[in-house]
Each structure stands twice: as structure tokens, then as C-alpha cells.
C-alpha positions as CSV (number, residue, x, y, z in Angstrom):
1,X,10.7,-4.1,-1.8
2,X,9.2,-1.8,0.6
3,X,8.8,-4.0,3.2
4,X,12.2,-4.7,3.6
5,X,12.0,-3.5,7.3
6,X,9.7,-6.1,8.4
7,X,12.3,-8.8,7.4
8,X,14.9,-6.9,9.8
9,X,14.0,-7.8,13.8
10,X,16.2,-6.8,16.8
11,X,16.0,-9.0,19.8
12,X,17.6,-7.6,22.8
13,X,17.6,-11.4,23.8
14,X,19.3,-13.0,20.7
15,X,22.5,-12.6,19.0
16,X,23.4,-10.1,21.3
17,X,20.6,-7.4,19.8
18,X,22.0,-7.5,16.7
19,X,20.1,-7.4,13.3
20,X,18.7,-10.4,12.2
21,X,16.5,-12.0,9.6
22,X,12.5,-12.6,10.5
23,X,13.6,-13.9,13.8
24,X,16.0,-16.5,13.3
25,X,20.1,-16.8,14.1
26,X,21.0,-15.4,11.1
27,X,22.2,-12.1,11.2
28,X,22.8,-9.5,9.0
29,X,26.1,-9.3,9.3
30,X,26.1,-12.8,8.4
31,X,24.5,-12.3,5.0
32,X,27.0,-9.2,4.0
33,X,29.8,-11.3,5.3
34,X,29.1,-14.3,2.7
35,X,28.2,-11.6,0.2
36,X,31.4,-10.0,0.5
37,X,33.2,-13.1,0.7
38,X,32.1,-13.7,-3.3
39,X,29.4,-15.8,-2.3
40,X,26.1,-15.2,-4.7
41,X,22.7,-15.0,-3.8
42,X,21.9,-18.9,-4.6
43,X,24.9,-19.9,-3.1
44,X,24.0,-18.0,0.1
45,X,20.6,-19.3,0.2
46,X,22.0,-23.0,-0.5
47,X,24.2,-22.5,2.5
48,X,21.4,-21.2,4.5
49,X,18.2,-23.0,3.2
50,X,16.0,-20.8,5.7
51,X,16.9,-17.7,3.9
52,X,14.8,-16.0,1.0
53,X,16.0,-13.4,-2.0
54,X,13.8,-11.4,-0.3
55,X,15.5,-11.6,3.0
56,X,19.1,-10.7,1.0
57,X,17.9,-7.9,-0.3
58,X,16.4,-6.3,2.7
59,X,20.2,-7.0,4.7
60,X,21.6,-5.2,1.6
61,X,18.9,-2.4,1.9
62,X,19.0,-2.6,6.2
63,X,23.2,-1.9,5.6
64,X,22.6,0.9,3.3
65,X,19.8,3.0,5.5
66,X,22.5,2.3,8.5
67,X,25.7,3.2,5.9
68,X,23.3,6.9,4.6
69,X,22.9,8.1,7.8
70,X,24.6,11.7,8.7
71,X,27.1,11.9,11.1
72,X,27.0,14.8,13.0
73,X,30.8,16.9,12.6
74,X,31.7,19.5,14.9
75,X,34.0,22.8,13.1
């Protein structure tokens, strides 16, 4: 799965810049939103028939590079 990045793209121009799969509408945030709703990775695809396991696992990777990094804490 090392080329997970090249699933992610940001479009200033569609869905408001935000994070989405290869191009199309569906954002990341879509994806972890189903996820965290119970839905599986089948059932995700079967709702969204454009989708690949491939492109699941690279919003699941995309939100945990995002999630790891530091934030800076003044003393």
C-alpha cells in the first residue's frame, strides 16, 4: 500500500478542497463516516460502486498521517 497518496487528490475546485478519492465526489470524510457508522468495507463499496478496497484503505491511512502529526505546545 505505498501508494496510498496517489489515491488521495485535493481540488481547490471540488468539494470545497477537501480530500477526495482519485478525483471523484467522494470524500474522505465520506468513507470514515460510513466506516464509523458500522458500515464494512463491502458494504461501503456496494453503497458506492466507484470505490475500490484500495481506495478504503488509503482514506484510513490519509486520516492517520493527518491524526500522527505533532502539534506544536507552547510551556
Amino acid at each position: 500500500m505505498g501508494d496510498w497518496q496517489k489515491r488521495i487528490t485535493i481540488n481547490p475546485d471540488q468539494c470545497g478542497g477537501r480530500p477526495c478519492i482519485r478525483g471523484l465526489r467522494i470524500r474522505v470524510i465520506d468513507i470514515l463516516d460510513l466506516m464509523a457508522a458500522g458500515l464494512t468495507s463491502s458494504e461501503i463499496i456496494e453503497e458506492l460502486p466507484d470505490l475500490e478496497n484500495e481506495d478504503i484503505l488509503a482514506a484510513l491511512k490519509y486520516a492517520s498521517q493527518k491524526l500522527n502529526q505533532l502539534i506544536p505546545v507552547s510551556l
